[in-house]
Backbone atoms as SQL, in Angstrom:
CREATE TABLE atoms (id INTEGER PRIMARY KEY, chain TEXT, resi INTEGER, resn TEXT, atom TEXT, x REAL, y REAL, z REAL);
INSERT INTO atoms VALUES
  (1, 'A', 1, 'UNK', 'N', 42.934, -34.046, -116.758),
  (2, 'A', 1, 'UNK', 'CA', 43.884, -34.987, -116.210),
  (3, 'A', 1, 'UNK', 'C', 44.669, -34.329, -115.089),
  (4, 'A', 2, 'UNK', 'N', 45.088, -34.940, -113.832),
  (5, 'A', 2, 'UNK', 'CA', 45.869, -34.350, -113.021),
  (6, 'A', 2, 'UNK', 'C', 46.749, -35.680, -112.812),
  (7, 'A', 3, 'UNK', 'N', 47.880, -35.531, -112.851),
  (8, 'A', 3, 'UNK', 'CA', 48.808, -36.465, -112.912),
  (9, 'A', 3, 'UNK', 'C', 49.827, -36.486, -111.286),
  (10, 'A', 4, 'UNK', 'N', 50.070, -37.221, -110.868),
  (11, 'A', 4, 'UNK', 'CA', 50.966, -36.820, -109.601),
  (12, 'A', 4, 'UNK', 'C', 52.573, -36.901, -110.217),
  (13, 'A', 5, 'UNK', 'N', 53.532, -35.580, -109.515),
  (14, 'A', 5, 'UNK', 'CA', 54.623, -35.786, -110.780),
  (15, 'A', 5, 'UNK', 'C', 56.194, -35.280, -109.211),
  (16, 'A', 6, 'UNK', 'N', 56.896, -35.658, -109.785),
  (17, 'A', 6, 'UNK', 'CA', 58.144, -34.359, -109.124),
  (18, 'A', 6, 'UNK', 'C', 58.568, -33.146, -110.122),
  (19, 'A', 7, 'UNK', 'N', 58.643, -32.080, -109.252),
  (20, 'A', 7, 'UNK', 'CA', 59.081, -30.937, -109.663),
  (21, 'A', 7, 'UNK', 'C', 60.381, -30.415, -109.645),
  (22, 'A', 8, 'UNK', 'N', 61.179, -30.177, -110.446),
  (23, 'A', 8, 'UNK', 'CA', 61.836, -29.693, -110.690),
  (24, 'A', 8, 'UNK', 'C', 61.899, -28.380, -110.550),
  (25, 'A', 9, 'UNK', 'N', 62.434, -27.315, -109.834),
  (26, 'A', 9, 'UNK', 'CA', 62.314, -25.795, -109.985),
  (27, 'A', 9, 'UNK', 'C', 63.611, -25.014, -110.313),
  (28, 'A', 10, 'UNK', 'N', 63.958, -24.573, -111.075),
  (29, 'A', 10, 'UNK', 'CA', 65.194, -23.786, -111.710),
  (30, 'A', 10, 'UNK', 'C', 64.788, -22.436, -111.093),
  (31, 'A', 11, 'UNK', 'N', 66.295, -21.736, -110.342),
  (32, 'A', 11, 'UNK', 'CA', 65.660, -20.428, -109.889),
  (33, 'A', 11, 'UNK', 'C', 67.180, -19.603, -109.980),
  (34, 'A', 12, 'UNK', 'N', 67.412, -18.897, -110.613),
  (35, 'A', 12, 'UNK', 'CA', 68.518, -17.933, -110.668),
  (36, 'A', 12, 'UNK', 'C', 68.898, -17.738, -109.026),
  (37, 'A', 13, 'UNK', 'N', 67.951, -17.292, -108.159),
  (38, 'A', 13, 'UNK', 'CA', 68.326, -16.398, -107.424),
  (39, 'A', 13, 'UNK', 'C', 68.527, -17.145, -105.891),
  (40, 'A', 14, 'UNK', 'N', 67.905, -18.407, -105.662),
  (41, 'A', 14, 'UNK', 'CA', 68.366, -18.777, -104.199),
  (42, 'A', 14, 'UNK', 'C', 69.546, -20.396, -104.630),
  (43, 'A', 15, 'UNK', 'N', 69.872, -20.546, -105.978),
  (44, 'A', 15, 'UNK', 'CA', 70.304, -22.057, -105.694),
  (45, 'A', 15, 'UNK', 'C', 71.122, -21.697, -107.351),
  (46, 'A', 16, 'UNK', 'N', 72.346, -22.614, -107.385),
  (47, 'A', 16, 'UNK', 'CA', 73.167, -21.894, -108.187),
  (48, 'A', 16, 'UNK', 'C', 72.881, -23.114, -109.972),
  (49, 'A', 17, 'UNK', 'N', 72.601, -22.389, -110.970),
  (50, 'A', 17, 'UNK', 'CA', 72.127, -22.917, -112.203),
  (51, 'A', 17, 'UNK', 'C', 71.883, -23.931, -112.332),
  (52, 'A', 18, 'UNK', 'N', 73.150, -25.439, -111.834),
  (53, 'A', 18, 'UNK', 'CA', 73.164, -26.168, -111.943),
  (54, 'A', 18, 'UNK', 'C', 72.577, -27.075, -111.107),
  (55, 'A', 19, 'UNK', 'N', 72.166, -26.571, -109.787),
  (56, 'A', 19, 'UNK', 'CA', 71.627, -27.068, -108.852),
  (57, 'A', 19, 'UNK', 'C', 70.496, -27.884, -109.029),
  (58, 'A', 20, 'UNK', 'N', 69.939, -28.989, -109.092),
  (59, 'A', 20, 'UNK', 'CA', 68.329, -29.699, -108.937),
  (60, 'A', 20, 'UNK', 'C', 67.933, -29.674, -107.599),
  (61, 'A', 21, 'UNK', 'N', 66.426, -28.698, -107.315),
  (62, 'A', 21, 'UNK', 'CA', 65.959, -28.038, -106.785),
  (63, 'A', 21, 'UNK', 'C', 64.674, -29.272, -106.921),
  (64, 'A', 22, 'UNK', 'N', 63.729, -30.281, -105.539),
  (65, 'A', 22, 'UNK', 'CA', 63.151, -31.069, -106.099),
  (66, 'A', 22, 'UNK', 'C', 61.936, -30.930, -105.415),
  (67, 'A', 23, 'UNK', 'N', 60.502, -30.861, -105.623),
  (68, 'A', 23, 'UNK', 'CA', 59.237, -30.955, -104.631),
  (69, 'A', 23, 'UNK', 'C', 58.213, -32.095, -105.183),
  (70, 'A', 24, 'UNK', 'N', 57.406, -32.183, -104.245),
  (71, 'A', 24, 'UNK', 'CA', 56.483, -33.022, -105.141),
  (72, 'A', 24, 'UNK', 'C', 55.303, -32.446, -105.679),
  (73, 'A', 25, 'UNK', 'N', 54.651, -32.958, -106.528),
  (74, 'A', 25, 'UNK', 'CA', 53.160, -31.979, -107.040),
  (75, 'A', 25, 'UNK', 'C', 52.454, -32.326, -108.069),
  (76, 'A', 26, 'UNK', 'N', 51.925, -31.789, -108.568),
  (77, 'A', 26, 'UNK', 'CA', 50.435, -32.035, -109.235),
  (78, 'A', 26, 'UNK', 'C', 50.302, -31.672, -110.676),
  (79, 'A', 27, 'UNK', 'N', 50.489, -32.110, -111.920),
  (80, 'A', 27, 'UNK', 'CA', 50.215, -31.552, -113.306),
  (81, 'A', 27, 'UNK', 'C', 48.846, -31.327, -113.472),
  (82, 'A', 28, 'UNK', 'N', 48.430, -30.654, -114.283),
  (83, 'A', 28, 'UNK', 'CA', 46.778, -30.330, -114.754),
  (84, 'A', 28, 'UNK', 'C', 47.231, -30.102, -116.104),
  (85, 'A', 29, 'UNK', 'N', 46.435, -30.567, -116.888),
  (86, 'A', 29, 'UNK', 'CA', 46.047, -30.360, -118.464),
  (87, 'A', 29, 'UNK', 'C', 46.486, -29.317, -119.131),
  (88, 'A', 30, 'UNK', 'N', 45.877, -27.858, -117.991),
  (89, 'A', 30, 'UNK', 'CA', 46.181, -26.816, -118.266),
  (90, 'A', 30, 'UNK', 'C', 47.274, -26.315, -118.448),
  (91, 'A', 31, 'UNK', 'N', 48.446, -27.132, -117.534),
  (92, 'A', 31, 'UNK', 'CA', 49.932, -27.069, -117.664),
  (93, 'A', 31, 'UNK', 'C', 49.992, -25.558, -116.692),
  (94, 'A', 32, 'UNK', 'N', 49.625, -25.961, -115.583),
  (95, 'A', 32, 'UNK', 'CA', 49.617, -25.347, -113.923),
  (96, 'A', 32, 'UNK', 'C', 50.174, -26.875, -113.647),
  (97, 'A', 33, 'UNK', 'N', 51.112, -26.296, -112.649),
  (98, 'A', 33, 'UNK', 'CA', 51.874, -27.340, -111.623),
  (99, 'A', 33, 'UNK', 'C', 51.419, -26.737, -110.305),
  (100, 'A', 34, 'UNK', 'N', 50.871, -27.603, -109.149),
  (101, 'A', 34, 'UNK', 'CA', 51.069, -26.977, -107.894),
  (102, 'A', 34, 'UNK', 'C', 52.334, -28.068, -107.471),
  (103, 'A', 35, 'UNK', 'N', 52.725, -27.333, -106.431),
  (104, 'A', 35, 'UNK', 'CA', 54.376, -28.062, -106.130),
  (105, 'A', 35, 'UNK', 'C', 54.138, -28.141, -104.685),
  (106, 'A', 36, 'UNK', 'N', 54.533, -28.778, -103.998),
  (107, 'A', 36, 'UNK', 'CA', 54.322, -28.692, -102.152),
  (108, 'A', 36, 'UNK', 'C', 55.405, -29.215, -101.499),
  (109, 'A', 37, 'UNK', 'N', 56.162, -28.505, -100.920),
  (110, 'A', 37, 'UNK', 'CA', 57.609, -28.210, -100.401),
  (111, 'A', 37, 'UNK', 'C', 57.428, -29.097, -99.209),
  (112, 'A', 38, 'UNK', 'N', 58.671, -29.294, -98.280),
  (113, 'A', 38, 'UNK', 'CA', 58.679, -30.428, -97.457),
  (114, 'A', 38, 'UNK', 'C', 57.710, -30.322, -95.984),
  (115, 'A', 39, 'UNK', 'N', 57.488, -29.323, -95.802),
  (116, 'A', 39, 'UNK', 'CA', 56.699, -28.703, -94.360),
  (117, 'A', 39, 'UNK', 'C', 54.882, -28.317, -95.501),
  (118, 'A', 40, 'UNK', 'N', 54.437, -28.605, -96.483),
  (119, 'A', 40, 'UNK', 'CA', 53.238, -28.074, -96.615),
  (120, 'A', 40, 'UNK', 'C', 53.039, -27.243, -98.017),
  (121, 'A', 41, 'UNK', 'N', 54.318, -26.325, -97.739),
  (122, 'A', 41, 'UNK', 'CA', 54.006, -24.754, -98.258),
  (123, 'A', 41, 'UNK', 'C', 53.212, -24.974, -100.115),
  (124, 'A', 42, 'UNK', 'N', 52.852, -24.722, -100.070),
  (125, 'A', 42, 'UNK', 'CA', 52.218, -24.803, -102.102),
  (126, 'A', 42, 'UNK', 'C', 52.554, -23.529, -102.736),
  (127, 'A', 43, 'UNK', 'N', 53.093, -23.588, -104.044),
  (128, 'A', 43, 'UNK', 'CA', 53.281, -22.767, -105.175),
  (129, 'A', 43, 'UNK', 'C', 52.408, -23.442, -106.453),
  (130, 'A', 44, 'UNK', 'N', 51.873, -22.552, -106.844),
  (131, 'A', 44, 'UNK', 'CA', 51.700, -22.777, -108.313),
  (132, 'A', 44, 'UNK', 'C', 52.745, -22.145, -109.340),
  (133, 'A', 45, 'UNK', 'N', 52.567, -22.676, -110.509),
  (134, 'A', 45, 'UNK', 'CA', 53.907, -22.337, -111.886),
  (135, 'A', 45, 'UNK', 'C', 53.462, -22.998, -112.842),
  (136, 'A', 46, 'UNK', 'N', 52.928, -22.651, -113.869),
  (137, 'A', 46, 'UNK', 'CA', 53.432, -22.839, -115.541),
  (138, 'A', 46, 'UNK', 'C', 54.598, -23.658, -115.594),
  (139, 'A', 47, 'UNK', 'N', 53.715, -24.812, -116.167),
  (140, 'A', 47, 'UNK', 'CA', 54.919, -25.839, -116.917),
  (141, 'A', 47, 'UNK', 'C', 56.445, -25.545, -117.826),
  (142, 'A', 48, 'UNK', 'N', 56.830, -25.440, -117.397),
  (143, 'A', 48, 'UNK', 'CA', 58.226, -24.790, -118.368),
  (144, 'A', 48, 'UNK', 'C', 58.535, -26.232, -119.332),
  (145, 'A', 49, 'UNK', 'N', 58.697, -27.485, -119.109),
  (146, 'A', 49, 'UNK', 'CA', 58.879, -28.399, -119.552),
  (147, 'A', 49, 'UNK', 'C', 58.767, -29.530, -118.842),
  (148, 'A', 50, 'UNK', 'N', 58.386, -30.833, -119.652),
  (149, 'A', 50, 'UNK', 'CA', 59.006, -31.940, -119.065),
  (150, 'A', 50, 'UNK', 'C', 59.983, -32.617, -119.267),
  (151, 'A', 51, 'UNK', 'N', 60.702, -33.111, -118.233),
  (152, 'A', 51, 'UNK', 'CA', 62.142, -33.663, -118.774),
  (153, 'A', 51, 'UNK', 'C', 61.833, -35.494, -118.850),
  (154, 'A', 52, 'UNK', 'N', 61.003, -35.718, -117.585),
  (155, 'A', 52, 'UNK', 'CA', 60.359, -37.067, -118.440),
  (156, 'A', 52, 'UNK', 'C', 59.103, -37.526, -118.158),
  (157, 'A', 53, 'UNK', 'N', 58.373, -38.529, -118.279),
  (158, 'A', 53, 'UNK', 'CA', 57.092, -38.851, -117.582),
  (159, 'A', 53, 'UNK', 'C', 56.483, -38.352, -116.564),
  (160, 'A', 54, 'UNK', 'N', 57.362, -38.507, -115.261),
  (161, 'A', 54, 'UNK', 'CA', 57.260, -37.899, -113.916),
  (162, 'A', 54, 'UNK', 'C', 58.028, -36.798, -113.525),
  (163, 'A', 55, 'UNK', 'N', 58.410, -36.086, -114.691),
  (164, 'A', 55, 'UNK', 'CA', 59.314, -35.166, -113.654),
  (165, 'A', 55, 'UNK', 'C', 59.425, -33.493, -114.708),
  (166, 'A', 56, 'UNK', 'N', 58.366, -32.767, -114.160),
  (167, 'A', 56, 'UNK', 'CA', 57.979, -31.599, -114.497),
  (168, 'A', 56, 'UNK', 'C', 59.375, -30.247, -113.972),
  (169, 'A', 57, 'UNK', 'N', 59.622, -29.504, -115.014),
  (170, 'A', 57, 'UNK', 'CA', 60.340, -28.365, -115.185),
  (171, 'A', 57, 'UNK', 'C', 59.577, -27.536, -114.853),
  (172, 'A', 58, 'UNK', 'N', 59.713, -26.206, -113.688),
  (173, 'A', 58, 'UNK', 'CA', 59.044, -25.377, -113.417),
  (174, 'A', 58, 'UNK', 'C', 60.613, -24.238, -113.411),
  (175, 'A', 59, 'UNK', 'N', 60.254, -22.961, -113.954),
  (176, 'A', 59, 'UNK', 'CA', 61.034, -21.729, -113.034),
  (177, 'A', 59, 'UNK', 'C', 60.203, -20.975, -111.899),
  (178, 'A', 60, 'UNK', 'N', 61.139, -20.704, -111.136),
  (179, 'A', 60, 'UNK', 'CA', 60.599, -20.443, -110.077),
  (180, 'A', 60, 'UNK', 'C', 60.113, -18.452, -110.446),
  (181, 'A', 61, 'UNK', 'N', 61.059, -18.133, -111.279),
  (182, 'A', 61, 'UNK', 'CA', 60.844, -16.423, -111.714),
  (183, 'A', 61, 'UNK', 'C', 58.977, -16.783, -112.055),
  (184, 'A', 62, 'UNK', 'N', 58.366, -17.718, -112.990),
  (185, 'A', 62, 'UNK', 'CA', 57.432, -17.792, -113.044),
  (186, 'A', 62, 'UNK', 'C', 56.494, -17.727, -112.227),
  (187, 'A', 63, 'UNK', 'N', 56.555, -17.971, -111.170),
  (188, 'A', 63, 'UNK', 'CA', 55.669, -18.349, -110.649),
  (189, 'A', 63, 'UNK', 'C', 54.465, -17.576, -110.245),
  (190, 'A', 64, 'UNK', 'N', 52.998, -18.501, -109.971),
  (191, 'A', 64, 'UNK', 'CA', 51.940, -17.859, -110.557),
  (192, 'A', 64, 'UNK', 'C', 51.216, -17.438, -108.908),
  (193, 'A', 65, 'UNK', 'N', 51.020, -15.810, -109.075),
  (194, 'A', 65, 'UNK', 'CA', 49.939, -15.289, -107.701),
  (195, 'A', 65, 'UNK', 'C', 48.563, -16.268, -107.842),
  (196, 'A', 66, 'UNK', 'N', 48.131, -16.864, -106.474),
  (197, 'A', 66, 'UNK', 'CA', 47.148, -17.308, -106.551),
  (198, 'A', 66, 'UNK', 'C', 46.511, -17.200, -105.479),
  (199, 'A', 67, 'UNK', 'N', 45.480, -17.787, -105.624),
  (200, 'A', 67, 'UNK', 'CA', 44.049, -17.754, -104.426),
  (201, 'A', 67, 'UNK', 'C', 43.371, -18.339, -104.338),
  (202, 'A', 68, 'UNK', 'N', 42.311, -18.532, -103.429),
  (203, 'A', 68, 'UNK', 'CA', 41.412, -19.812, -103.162),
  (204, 'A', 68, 'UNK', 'C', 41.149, -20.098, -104.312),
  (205, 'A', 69, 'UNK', 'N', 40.122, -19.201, -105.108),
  (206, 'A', 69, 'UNK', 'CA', 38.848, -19.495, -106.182),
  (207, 'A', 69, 'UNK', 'C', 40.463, -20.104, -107.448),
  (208, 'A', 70, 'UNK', 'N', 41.768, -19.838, -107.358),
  (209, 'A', 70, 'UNK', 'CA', 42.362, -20.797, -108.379),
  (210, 'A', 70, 'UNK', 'C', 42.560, -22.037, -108.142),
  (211, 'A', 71, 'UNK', 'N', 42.525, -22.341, -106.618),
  (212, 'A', 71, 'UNK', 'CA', 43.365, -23.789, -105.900),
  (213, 'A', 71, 'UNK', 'C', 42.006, -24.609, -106.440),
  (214, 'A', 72, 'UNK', 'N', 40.945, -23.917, -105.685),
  (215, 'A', 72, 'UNK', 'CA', 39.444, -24.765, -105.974),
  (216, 'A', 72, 'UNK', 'C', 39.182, -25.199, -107.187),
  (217, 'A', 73, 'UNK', 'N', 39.688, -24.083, -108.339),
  (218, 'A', 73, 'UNK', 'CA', 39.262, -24.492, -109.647),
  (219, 'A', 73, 'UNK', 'C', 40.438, -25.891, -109.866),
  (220, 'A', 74, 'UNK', 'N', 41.610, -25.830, -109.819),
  (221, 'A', 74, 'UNK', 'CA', 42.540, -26.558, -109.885),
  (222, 'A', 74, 'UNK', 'C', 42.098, -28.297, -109.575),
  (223, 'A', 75, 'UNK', 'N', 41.839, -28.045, -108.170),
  (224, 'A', 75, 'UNK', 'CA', 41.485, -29.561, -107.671),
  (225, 'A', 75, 'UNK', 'C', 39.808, -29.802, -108.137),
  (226, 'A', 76, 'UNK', 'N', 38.834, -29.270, -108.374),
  (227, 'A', 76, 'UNK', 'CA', 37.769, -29.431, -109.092),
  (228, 'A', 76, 'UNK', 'C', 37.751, -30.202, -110.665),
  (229, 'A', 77, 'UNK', 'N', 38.660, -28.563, -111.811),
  (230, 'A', 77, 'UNK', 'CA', 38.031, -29.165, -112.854),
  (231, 'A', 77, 'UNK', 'C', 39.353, -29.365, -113.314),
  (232, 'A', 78, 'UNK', 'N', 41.185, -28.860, -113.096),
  (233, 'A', 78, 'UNK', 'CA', 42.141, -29.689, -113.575),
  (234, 'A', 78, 'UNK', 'C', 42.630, -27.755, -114.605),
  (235, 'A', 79, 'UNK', 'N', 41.565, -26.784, -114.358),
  (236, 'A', 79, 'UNK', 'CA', 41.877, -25.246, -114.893),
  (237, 'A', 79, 'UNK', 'C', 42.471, -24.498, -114.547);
């Protein structure tokens, strides 16, 4: 399943606790979020939670090194 969702990103270090931090992006099964910021940029991150239907919890400390052969697997099989 890949779901289209908003992201939420919690990050200690550029935006202060309480702050909602918002992108748009992509759930997979696997519970990988890719997130895509307002100019393009993509992150992947581990689901931290959902807070509701559409709207995925990511930390940003998480976030996951990636590379082609993960993006490909991602939009292929949802891994």
């Amino acid at each position: 399943m890949r779901k289209r969702i908003d992201v939420e990103i919690i990050s200690d270090k550029w935006a202060p606790s309480d702050a909602a931090y918002r992108e748009k992006g992509v759930l997979f099964d696997s519970g990988k979020v890719i997130s895509i910021d307002d100019i393009g940029g993509l992150s992947v991150y581990e689901l931290a939670y959902m807070k509701s239907d559409n709207l995925a919890v990511v930390e940003e400390s998480k976030a996951i090194d990636y590379g082609r052969d993960l993006l490909i697997n991602l939009i292929l099989g949802g891994k």
